[in-house]
ZAMARGU-4260 file (C-alpha; in steps of 0.2 Angstrom, whole numbers, plus 5000, padded with zeros to 4 digits):
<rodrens>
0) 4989/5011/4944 | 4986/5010/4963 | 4972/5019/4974 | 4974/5018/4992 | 4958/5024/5003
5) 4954/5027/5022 | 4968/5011/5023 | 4968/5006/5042 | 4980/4993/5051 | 4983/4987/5068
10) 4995/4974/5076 | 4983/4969/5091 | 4978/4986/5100 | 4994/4994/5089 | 4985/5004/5076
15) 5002/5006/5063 | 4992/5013/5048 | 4974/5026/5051 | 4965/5031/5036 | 4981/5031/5023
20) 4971/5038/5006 | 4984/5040/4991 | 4986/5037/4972 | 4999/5031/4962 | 5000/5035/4941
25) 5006/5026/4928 | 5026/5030/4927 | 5026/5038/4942 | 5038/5038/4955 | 5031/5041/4973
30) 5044/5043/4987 | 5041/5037/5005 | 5049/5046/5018 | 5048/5046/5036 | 5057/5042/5053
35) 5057/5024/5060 | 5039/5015/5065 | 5030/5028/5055 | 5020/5014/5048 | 5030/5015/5029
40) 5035/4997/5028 | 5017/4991/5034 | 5011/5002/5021 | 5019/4991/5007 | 5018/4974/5016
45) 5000/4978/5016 | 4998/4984/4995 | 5009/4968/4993 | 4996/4956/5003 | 5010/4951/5015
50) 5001/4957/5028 | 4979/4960/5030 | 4975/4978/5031 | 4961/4979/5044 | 4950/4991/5035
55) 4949/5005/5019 | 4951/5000/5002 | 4964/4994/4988 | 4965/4995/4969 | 4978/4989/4959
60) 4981/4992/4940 | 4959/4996/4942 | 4955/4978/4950 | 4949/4980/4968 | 4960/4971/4981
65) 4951/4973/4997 | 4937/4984/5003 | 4927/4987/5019 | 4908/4983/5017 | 4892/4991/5026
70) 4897/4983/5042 | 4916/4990/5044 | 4921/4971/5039 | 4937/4971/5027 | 4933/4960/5012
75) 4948/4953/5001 | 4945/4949/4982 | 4945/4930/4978 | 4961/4918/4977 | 4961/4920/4961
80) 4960/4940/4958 | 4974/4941/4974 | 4987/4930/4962 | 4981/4939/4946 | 4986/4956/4959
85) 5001/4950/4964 | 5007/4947/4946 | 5008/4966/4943 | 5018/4971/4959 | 5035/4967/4962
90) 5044/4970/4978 | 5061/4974/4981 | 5067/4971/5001 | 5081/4977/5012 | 5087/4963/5016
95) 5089/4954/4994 | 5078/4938/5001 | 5088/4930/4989 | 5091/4911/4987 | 5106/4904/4995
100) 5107/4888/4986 | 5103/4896/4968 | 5113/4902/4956 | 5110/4920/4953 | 5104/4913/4936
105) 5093/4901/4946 | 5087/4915/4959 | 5079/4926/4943 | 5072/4913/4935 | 5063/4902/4946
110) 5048/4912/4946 | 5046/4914/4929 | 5045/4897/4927 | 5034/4891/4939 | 5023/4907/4939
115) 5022/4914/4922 | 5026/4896/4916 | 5039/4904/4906 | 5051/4890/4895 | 5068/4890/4902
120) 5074/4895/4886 | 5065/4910/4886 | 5066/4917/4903 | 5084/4912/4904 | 5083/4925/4888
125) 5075/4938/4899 | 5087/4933/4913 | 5102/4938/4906 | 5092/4953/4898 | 5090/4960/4914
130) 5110/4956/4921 | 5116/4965/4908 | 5106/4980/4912 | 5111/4977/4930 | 5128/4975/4924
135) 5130/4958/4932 | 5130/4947/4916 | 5144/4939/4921 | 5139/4934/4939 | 5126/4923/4930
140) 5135/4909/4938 | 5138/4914/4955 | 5132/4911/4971 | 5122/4924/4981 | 5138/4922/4996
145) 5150/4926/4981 | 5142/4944/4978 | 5145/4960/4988 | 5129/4967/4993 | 5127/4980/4981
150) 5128/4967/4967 | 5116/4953/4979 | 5102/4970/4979 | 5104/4972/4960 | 5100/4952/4957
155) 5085/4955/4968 | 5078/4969/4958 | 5080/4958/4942 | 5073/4944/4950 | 5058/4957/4956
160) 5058/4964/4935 | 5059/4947/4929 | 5037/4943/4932 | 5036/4959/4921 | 5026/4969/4935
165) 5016/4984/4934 | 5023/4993/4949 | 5037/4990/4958 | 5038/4993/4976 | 5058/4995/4986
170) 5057/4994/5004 | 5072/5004/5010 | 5082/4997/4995 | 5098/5004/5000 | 5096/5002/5020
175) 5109/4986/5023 | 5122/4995/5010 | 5138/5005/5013 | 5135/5022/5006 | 5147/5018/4989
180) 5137/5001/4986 | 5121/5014/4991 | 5125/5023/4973 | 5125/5008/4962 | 5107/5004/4967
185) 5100/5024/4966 | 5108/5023/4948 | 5100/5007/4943 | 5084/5012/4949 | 5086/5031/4940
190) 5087/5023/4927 | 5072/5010/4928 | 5060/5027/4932 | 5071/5034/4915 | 5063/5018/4908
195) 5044/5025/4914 | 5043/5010/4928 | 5028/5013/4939 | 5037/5013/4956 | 5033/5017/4974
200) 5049/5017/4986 | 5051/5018/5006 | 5069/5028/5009 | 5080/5038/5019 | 5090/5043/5004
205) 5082/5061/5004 | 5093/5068/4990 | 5087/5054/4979 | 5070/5057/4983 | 5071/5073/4979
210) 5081/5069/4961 | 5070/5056/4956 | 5052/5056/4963 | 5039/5062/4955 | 5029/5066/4971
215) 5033/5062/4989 | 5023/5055/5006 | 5030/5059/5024 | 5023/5047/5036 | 5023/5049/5054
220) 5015/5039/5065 | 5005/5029/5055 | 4997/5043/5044 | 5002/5053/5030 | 5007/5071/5037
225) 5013/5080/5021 | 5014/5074/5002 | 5016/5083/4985 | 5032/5085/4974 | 5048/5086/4979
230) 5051/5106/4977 | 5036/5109/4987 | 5042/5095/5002 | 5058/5101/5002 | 5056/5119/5002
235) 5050/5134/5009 | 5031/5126/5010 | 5037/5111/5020 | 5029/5109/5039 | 5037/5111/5051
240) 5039/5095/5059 | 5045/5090/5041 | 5057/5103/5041 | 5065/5097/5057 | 5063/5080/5050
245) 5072/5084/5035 | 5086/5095/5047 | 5092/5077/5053 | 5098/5072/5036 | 5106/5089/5031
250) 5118/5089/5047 | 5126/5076/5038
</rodrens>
């Protein structure tokens, strides 16, 4: 579903991301771990086309994204490939990005619409579809400013599973939470990889990694250090500096 190679990135003479190679299989669940600056948020913004990646090569869903040629040039797909792309991702943020003006009805179906050229009818349908799996059908109504923020990050992972994607990405889903709004969101997204969602996902929660990826990255310093499953991460086999990384979080 998505093959990252040699993936490179700099920010003037920053270089954030140096050669980043990893895949991603159908139903998978891949876990991002990693202290602050590590380059795990780049990483995303980059598979997402919010930000250029300066060299290596992309492949979503098997259609080639962006490669590097003979001369060490990166080379982006067509307009039209990077839209087809950017249908089968979806992106979840810290932050829920959601709409202040819109109803919460409003905010998932926009898209849809516009995009998919949906009939209101029918995404309204899926709309509801996917507040009632969120447990939110009857905040169809409200107002983002009306919504704790457990309930705004909920609307923003059904707006996100409203264009059907292929993969869906989270960046630190949980960061701007209390820790018992923090729970509502690792359930709803246990239960999407339940559902066998394709999902790649930046955290700190390292319990939930654990529980629910299939296979984890730990980034630092703009390459990827370790990655395998979650026993082997999180046992005996880890590194050392991901052992002491890891030491942080059990001290709480």
């Amino acid at each position: 579903m998505l093959e990252v190679k040699n993936l490179s990135k700099s920010f003037d003479k920053l270089c954030v991301l140096k050669d980043i190679n990893f895949t991603v299989e159908k139903g998978e669940v891949v876990a991002v771990i990693g202290p602050s600056g590590s380059g795990k948020s780049t990483l995303l913004r980059c598979v997402n086309q919010l930000e250029k990646a300066g060299g290596g090569e992309i492949n979503v869903c098997g259609i080639n994204m962006m490669h590097t040629n003979e001369k060490g040039k990166a080379v982006f797909a067509d307009t039209k490939t990077l839209r087809e792309i950017r249908l089968k991702t979806g992106l979840v943020f810290q932050n829920f990005n959601l709409f202040p003006h819109m109803t919460v009805l409003r905010n998932i179906t926009e898209a849809p619409t516009l995009v998919l050229k949906k009939s209101k009818a029918e995404a309204r349908e899926h709309a509801i579809e996917l507040l009632r799996k969120m447990g939110l059908e009857a905040k169809a109504d409200a107002y983002p400013s009306e919504l704790s923020g457990g309930q705004q990050q909920r609307v923003s992972i059904a707006r996100a599973l409203a264009l059907d994607p292929e993969i869906l990405f989270f960046d630190e889903p949980t960061s701007a939470l209390d820790p018992e709004l923090t729970g509502e969101i690792l359930k709803v997204i246990k239960e999407l990889a339940n559902d066998g969602m394709t999902m790649v996902i930046v955290t700190h929660e390292m319990a939930f990694a654990h529980d629910v990826a299939d296979k984890v990255i730990f980034m630092e310093g703009g390459y990827i250090v370790d990655e395998g499953t979650p026993e082997h991460l999180f046992g005996d086999n880890a590194s050392d500096r991901l052992k002491q990384f890891l030491q942080r979080f059990n001290q709480h």
